[in-house]
N, C-alpha and C positions, 0 to 999 in steps of 0.2 A: 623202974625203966622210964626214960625220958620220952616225950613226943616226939625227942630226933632222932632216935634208934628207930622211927618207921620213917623213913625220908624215902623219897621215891625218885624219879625224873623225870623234864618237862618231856613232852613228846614235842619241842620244837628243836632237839638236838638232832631226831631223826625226820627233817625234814624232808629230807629225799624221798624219805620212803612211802609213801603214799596209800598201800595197803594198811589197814589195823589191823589186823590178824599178825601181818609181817611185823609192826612196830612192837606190839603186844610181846612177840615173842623173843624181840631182841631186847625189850625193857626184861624180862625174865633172863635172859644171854647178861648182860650187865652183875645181876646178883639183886635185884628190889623188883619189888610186886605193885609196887604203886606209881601211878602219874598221871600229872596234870598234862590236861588234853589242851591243845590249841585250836586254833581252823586250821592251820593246815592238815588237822585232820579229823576234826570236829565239825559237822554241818549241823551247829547249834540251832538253826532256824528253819530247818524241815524235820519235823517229828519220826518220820517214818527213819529216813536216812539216819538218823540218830540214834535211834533204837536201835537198830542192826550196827551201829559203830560200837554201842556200848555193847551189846553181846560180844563180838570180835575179842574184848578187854576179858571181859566173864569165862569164855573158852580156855583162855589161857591162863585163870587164875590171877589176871592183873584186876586190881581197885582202884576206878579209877578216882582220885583224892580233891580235884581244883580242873576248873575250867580257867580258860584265860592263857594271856593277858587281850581283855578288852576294853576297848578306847569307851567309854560312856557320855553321851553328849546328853540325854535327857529325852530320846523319842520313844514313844509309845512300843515300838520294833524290839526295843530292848526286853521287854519281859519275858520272851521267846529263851532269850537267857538264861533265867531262873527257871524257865520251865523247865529248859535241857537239866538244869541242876536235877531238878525235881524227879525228873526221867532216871539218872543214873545215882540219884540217894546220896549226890555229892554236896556236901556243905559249906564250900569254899567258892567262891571264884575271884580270881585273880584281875582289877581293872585298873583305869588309867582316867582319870578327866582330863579336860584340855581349860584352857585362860579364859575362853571367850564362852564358855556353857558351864563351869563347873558348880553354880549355884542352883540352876535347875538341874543339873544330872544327880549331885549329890541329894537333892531332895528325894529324887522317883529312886535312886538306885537306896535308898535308905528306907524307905517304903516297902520297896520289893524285896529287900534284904528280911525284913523285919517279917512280910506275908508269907515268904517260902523259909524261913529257918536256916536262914544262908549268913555267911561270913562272908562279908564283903571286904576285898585287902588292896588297899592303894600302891601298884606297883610304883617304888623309885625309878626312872630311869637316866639317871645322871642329869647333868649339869646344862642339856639343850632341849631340857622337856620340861614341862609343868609338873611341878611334884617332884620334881629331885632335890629341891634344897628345904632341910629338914623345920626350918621356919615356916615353910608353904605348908609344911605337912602338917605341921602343930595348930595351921589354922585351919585349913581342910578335917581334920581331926575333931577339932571344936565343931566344927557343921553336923559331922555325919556321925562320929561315936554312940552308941555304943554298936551301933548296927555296920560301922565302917571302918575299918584298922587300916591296919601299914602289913602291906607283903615288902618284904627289906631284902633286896635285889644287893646283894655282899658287893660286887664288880662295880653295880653301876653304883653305887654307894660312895665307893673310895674312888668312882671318877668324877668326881665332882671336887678335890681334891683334898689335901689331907688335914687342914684347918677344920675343915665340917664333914669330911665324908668317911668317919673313922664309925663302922659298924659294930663294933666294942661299946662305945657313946651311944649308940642309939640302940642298942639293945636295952639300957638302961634308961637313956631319955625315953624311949616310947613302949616300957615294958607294963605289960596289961592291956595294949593296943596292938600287940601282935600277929597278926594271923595266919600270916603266912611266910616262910624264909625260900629264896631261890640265891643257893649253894652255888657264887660262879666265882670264879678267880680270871685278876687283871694280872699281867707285867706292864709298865709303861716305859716307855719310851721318854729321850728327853723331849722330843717336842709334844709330849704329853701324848702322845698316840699310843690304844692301846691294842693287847694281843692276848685271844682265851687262852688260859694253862689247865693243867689239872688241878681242882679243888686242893688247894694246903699247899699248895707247889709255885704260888704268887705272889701277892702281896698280902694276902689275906691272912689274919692270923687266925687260923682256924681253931685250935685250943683258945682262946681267950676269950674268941665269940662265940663259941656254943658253952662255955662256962659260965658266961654273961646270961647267954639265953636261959640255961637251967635254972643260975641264980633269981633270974627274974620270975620266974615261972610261966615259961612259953609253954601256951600248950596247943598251937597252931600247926598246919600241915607244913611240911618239908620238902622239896626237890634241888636235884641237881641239875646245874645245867652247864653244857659246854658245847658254845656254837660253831669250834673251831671242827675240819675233820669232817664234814658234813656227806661226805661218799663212804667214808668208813668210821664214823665216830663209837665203836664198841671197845677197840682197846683204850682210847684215851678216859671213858665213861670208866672201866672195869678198873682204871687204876683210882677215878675219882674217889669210885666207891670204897676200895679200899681207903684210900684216904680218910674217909667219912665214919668207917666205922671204927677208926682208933679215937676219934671222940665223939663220938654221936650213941653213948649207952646211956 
């Protein structure tokens, strides 16, 4: 059994929904027991409040697997992060550096990575952010390894477009730097505008990229995500997952 037969989903799909007990149990309504939590409904940086959000997960039998995604600049406030990790026994979290800080954040969050026993995963996010084009990544990569991987955002990946942003290719260019996958499917449009679909149902070649993953040996945490649908996103999530489990054994 692969690390992608346990795939979970972001809890930024169900942002509406505000309660954790509520999310908790439509992350269980979907058909997966695990997910990465966000602030929208993660209060990473009050102790108390956090506790009682991770219980909310525990009640309903959800685990939760990845904090994030969080922007990391390098201030001291940041370790409150790791702590929250630390609080819910999660080994992942999910971040992002920016152009103008990422030499000091990559340091402290490499540090912190390394003092809490956490996997730290640089999320992609296409083509108008720092860190979307996989040449940044290869040298961000060089800073922070082994304590700092690539979370490989499948959508924002292939919008960056199809010369560099084929997540097939960087399953292999950055296999052993992996930590974490977020499962999202684009359609584009000709003026390159794009639109969430269900998981396998877009551009995404969903068999070619989880056989890449396997072949490589990913052994990193899993989510889906689909931000389209945000007042009701359970049946479009319930077909993802189907999706997911005809290759994800």
């Amino acid at each position: 059994m692969s690390a992608l037969s346990e795939f979970g989903v972001q809890s930024f799909c169900f942002r509406e929904f505000k309660d954790n007990a509520e999310v908790a149990r439509k992350v269980r309504q979907i058909g997966v027991d695990r997910v990465e939590v966000c602030r929208a409904h993660g209060d990473f940086w009050n102790k108390d409040v956090w506790a009682s959000q991770v219980e909310d997960y525990k009640k309903e039998g959800v685990k939760i697997v990845s904090l994030g995604v969080e922007a990391l600049v390098g201030e001291s406030s940041e370790r409150a992060l790791f702590e929250a990790a630390a609080t819910a026994g999660v080994k992942h979290i999910s971040c992002q550096f920016r152009v103008d800080s990422f030499t000091k954040a990559i340091a402290q969050t490499r540090a912190l990575a390394r003092e809490f026993g956490v996997r730290a995963g640089m999320h992609c996010h296409g083509g108008y952010m720092f860190g979307g084009q996989p040449d940044v990544i290869e040298h961000l990569l060089g800073l922070g390894a082994p304590d700092i991987g690539l979370c490989i955002d499948t959508a924002w990946c292939m919008q960056i477009g199809p010369r560099f942003g084929q997540p097939v290719e960087w399953a292999k260019r950055f296999a052993g730097h992996i930590t974490g996958i977020h499962f999202k499917d684009f359609v584009f449009e000709k003026n390159a505008q794009w639109k969430d679909t269900v998981v396998g149902q877009g551009t995404l070649d969903l068999p070619a990229f989880t056989e890449a993953l396997n072949q490589n040996g990913f052994d990193g945490m899993a989510v889906i995500e689909y931000e389209a649908d945000p007042q009701d996103p359970v049946p479009a999530l319930k077909n993802c997952v189907g999706h997911m489990r005809l290759h994800c054994r």
